[in-house]
Residue frames relative to the residue before (quaternion, step in Angstrom):
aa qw qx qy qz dx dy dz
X 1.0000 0.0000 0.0000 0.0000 0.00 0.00 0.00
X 0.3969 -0.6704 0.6110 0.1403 3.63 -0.74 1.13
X 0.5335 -0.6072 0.5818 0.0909 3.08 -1.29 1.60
X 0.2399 -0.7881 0.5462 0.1519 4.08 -0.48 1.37
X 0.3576 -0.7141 0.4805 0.3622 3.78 -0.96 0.41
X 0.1880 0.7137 -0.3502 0.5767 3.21 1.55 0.69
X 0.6972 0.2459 -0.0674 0.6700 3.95 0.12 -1.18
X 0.6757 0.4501 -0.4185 0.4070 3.76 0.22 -0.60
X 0.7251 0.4431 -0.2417 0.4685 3.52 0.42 -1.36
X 0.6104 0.5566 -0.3089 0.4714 4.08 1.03 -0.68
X 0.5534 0.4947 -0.2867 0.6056 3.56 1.22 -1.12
X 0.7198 0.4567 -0.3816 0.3574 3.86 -0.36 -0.91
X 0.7643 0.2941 -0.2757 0.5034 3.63 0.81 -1.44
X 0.5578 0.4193 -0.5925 0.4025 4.11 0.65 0.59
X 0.6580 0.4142 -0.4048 0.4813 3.66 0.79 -0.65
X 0.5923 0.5687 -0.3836 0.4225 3.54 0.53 -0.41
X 0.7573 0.3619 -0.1578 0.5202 3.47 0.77 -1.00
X 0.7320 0.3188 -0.4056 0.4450 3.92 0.77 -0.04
X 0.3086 0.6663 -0.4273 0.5274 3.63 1.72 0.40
X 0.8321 0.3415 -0.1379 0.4148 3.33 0.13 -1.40
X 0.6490 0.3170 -0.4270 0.5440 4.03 0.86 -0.70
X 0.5861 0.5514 -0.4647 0.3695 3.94 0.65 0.55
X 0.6585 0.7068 -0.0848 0.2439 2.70 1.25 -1.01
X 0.6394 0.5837 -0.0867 0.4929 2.75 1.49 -1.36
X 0.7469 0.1298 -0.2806 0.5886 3.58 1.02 -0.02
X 0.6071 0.4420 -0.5419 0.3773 3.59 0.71 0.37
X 0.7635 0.3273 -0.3596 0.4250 4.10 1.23 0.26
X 0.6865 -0.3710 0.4037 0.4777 3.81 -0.96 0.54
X 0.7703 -0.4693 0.2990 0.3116 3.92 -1.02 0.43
X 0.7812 0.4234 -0.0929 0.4494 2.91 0.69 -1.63
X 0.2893 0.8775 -0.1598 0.3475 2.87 1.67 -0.87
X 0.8244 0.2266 0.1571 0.4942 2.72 -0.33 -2.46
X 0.5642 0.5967 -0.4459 0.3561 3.82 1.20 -0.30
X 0.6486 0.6129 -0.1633 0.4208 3.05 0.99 -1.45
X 0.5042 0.5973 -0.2120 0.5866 3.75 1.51 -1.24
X 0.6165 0.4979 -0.2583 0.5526 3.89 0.53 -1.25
X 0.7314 0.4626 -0.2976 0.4031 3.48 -0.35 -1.75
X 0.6926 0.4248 -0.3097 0.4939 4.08 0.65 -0.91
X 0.6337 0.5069 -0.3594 0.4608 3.75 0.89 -1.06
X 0.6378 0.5366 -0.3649 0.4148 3.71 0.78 -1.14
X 0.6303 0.6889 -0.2344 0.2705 3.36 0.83 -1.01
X 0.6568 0.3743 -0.1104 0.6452 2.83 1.41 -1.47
X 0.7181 0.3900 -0.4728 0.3296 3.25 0.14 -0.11
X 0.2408 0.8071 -0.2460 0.4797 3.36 1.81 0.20
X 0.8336 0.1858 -0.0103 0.5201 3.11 0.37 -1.27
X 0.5769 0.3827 -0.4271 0.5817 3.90 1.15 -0.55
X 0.6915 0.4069 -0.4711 0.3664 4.31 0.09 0.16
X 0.4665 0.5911 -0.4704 0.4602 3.59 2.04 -0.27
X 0.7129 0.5342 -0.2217 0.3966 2.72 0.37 -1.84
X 0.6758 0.4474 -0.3576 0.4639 4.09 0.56 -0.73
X 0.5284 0.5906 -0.3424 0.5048 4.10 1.37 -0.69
X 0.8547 0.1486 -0.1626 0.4702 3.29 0.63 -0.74
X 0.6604 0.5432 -0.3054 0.4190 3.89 0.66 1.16
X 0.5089 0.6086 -0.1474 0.5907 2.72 2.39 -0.43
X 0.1747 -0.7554 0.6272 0.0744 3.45 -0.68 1.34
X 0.7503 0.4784 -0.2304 0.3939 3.60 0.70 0.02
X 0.4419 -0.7508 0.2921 0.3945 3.79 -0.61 1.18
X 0.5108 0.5762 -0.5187 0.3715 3.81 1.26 -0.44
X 0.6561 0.5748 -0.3384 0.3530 3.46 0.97 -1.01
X 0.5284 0.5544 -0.3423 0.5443 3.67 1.23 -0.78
X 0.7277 0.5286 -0.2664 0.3465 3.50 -0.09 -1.02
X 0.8317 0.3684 -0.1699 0.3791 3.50 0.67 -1.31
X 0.7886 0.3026 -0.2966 0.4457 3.13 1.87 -0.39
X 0.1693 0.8124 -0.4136 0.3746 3.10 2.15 0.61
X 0.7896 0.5228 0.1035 0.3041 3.00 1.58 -1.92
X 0.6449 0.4004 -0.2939 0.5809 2.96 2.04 -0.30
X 0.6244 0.4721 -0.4712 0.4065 3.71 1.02 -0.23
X 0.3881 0.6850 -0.4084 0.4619 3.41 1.44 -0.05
X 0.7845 0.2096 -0.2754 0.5146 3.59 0.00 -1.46
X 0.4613 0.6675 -0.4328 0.3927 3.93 1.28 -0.30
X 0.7635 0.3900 -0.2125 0.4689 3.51 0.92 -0.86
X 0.5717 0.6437 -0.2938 0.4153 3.15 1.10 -0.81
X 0.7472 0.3963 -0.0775 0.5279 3.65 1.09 -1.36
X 0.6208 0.4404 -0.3904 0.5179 3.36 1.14 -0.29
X 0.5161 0.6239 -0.3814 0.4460 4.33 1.36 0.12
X 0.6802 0.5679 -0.2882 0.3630 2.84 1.40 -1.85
X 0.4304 0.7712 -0.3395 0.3237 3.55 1.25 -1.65
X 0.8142 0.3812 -0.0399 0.4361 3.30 0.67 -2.09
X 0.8990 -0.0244 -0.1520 0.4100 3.34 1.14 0.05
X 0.2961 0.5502 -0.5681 0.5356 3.44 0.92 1.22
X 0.1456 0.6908 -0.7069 -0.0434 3.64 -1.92 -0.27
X 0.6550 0.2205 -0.4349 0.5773 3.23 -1.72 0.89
X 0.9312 -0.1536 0.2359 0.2317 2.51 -2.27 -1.08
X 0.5496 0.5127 -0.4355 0.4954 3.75 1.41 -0.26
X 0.4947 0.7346 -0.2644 0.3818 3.93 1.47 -0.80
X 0.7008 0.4354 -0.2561 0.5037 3.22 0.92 -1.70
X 0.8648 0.3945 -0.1642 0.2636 3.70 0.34 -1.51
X 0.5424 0.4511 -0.5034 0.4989 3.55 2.07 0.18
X 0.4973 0.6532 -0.3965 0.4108 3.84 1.34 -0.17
X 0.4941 0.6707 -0.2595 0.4886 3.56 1.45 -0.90
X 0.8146 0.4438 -0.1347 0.3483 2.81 0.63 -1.88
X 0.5664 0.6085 -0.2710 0.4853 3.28 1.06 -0.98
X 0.8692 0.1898 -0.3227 0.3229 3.47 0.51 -0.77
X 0.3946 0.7408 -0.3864 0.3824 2.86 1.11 0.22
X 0.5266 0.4902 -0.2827 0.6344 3.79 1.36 -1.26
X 0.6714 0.2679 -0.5193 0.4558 3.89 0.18 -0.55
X 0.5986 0.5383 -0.4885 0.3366 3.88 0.09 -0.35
X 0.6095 0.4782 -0.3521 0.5252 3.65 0.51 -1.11
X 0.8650 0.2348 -0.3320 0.2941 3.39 -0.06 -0.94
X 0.3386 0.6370 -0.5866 0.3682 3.82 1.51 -0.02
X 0.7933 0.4822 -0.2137 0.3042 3.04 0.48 -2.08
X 0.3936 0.7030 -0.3223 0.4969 4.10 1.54 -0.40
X 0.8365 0.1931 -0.2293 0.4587 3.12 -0.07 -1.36
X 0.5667 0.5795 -0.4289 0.3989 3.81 0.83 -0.58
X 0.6730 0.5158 -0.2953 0.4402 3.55 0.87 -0.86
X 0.6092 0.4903 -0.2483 0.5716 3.80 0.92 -1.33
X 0.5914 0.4888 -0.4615 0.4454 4.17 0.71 -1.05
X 0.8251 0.4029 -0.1858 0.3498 3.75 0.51 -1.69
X 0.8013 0.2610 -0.3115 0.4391 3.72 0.92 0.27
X 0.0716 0.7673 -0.5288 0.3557 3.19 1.52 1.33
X 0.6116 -0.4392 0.5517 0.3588 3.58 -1.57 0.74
X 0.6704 0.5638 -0.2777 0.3944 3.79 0.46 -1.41
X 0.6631 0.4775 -0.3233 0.4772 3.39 0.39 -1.27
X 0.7271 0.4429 -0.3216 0.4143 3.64 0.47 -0.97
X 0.5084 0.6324 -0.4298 0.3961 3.43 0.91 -0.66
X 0.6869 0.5918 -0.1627 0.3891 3.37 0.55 -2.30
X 0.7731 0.4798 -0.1573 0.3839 3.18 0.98 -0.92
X 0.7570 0.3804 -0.2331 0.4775 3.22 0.98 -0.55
X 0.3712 -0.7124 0.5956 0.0048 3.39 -1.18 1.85
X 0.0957 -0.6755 0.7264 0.0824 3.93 -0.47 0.75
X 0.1126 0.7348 -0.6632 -0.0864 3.39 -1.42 1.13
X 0.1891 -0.8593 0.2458 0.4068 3.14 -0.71 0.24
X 0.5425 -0.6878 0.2620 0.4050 3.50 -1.28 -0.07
X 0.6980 -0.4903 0.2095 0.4780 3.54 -0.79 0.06
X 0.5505 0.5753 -0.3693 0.4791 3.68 1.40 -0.99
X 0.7192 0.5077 -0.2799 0.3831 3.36 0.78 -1.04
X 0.4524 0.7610 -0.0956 0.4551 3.41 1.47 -0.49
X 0.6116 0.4680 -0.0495 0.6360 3.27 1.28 -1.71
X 0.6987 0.6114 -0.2822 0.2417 3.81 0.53 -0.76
């Protein structure tokens, strides 16, 4: 079974996003801003890059939705500080988690997926009929 960029790009922004809401209090501010500002980025580009490889509208939406909170948090970076800094950084990664973990959930109980998945063999009784 071939690894979708779909499942790839969903995986990155949950690992990307429980990295970063850890992060943020396990480095010094500046630190962790700078850490953020690169994560936001990328996650920037993996919700572009997922908008425009996705043949499906759940797919559109969810990475429609992370280069959103990607953009959104990569502003905040540039103009929040202190303690309003840490918890819209929180916040941000956190939205990339939900929506990794969204689209992975909506991808795996698609009609399609079940199709792809299911293998009809037959049996020998059947066979005999």
């Amino acid at each position: 079974m071939a690894l979708t960029s779909r499942f790839a790009i969903d995986t990155t922004a949950l690992i990307a996003g429980a990295f970063l809401s850890t992060a943020v209090f396990a480095f010094a501010a500046p630190v962790s801003t700078w850490i953020a500002f690169g994560i936001f980025i990328g996650l920037i580009a993996l919700g572009g890059l997922g908008v425009i490889l996705d043949h499906h509208a759940t797919g559109y939406l969810t990475h429609g939705l992370l280069a959103a909170v990607g953009i959104w948090s990569l502003v905040a970076t540039l103009v929040f500080t202190g303690a309003t800094l840490s918890w819209l950084i929180v916040a941000g990664a956190v939205a990339a988690v939900v929506l990794g973990v969204a689209d992975l959930v909506a991808h795996e109980v698609t009609t399609e997926r079940v199709v792809h998945q299911l293998e009809v063999t037959p049996t020998p009784e059947a066979a005999s009929v």
